[in-house]
C-alpha positions as semicolon CSV with decimal commas, in nm:
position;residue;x (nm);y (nm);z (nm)
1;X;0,037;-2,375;2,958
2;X;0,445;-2,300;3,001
3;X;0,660;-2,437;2,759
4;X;0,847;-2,715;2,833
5;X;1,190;-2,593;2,650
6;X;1,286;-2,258;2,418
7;X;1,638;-2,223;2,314
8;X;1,690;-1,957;2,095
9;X;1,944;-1,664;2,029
10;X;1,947;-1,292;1,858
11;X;2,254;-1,201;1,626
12;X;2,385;-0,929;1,463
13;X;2,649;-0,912;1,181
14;X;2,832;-0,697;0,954
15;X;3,099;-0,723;0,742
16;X;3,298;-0,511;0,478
17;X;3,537;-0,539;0,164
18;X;3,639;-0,161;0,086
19;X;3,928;-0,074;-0,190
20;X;4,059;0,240;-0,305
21;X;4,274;0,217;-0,628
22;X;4,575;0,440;-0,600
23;X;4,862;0,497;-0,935
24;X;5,038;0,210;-0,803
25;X;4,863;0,024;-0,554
26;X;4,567;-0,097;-0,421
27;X;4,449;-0,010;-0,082
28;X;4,217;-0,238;0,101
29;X;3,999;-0,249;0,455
30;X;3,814;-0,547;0,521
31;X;3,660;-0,718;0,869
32;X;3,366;-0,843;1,038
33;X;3,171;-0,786;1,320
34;X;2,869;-1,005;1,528
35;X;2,753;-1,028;1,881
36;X;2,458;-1,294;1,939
37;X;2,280;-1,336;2,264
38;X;2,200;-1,689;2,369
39;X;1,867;-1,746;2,602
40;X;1,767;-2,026;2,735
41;X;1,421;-2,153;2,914
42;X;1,351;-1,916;3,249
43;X;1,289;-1,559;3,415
44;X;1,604;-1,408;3,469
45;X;1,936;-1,276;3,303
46;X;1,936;-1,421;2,950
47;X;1,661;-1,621;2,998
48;X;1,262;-1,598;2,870
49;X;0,996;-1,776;2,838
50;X;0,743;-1,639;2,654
51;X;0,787;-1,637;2,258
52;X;0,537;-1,426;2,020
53;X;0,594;-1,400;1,619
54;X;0,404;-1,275;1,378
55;X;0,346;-1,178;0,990
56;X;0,090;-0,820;0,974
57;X;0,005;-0,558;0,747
58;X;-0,107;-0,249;0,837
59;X;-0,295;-0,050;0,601
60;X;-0,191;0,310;0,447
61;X;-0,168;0,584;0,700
62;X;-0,259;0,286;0,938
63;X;-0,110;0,192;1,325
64;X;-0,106;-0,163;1,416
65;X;-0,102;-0,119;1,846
66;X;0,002;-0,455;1,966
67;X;-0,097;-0,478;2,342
68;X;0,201;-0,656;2,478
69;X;0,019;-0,741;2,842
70;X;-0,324;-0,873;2,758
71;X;-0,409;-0,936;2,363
72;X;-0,144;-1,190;2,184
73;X;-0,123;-1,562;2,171
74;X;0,196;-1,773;2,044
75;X;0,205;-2,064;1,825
76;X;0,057;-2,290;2,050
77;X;-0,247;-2,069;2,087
78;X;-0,124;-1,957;2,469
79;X;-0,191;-1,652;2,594
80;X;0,134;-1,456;2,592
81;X;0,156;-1,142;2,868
82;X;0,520;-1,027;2,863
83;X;0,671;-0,891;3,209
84;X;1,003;-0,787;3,066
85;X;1,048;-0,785;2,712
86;X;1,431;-0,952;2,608
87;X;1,468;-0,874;2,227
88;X;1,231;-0,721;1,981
89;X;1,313;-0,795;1,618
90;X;1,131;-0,658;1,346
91;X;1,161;-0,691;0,982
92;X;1,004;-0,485;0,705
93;X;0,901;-0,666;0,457
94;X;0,685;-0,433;0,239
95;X;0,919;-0,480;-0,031
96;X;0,856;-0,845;-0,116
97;X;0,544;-0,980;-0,322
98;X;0,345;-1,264;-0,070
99;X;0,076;-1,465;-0,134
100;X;-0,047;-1,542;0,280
101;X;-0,113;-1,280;0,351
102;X;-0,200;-1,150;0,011
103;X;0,038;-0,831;-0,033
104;X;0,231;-0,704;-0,348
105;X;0,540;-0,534;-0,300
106;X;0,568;-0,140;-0,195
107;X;0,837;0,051;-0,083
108;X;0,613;0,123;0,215
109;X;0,800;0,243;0,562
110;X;0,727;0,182;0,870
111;X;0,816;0,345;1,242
112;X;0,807;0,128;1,536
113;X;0,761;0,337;1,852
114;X;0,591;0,355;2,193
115;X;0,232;0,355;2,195
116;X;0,098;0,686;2,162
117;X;-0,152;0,589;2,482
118;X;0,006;0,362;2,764
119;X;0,324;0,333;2,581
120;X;0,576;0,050;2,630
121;X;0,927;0,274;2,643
122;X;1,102;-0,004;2,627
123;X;1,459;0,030;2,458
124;X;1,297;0,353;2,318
125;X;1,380;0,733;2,412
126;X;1,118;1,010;2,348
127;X;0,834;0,824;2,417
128;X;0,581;0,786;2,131
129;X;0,747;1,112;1,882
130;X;1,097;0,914;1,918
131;X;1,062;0,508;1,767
132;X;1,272;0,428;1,450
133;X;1,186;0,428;1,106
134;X;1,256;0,096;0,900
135;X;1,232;0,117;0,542
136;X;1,122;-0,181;0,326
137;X;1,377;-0,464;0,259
138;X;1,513;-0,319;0,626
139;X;1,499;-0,475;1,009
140;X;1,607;-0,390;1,351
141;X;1,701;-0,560;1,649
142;X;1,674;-0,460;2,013
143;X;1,814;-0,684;2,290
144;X;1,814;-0,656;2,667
145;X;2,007;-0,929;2,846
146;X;1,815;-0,838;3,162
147;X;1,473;-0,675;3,007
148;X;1,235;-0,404;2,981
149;X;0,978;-0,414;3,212
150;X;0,599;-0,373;3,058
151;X;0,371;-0,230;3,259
152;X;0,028;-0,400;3,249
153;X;-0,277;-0,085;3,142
154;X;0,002;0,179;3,161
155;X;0,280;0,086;2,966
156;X;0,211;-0,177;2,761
157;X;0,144;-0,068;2,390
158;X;0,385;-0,094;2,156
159;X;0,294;0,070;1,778
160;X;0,399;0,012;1,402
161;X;0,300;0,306;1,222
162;X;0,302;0,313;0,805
163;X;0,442;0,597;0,754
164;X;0,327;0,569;0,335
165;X;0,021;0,711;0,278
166;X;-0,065;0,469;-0,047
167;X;0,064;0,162;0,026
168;X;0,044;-0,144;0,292
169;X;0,336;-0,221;0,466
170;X;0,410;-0,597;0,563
171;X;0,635;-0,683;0,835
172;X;0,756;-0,948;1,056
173;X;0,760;-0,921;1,441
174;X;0,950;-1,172;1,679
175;X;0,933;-1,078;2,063
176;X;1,129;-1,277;2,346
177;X;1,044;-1,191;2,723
178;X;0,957;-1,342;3,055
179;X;0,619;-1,378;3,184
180;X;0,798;-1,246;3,537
């Protein structure tokens, strides 16, 4: 079943307080910097409408391979097959103790690439040897106003790999798209 509304936005933000002490002075560089992307309920430019989110953990040495055309459900317990993919944001949280799931803190990392078999490429260059690396306490963000398009059986995998050999990792997924 469609949903009936989904508002929601992605944001980034930084901001900075440097000082340098000099003999008679005090030198100082300071600012800010955020871009957030709006979408609202639809298929096209900075719109979606299809929402998945999700807590996992993914044992040592483990790959979780999350099949973004065929294997997830959202909240509402609705299949969710992404066409484009809008914004992927992902959020180690192997650092922090958690009770549901049960998981105590590591400083497990984890690498978020293509699938190593029918690999989603997404915002990602080098197929499944490039991905990033997120250590714990860490997150990224990719965001396509327009989208990435998955390709149903051939390009549709995209994998979290713990890159710690003796520890779980825990993270936090959120993935906006369009279901055309």
């Amino acid at each position: 079943m469609a949903l009936s509304s989904l508002d929601c936005s992605v944001s980034v933000k930084a901001s900075w307080n440097a000082t340098k002490s000099l003999e008679l002075t005090t030198l100082r560089d300071q600012g800010n910097t955020s871009k957030s992307v709006s979408f609202t309920l639809g298929t096209g430019s900075t719109q979606c409408d299809l929402l998945f989110h999700d807590r996992r953990i993914v044992a040592a040495s483990g790959t979780d391979s999350i099949d973004l055309n065929g294997a997830l459900q959202d909240a509402f317990q609705d299949d969710v097959d992404f066409a484009k993919i809008k914004a992927i944001v992902i959020v180690n949280r192997s650092d922090e103790d958690c009770s549901n799931p049960n998981h105590s803190a590591t400083d497990a990392q984890i690498k978020v690439a293509p699938g190593s078999s029918n690999g989603f490429d997404g915002p990602f260059v080098g197929g499944s040897s490039g991905g990033v690396n997120i250590d714990a306490g860490s997150a990224v963000s990719f965001t396509s106003t327009t989208g990435w398009t998955v390709t149903a059986d051939t390009g549709d995998i995209l994998e979290i790999t713990n890159n710690d050999s003796e520890d779980e990792a825990m993270y936090d997924i959120y993935i906006l798209g369009t279901s055309a």
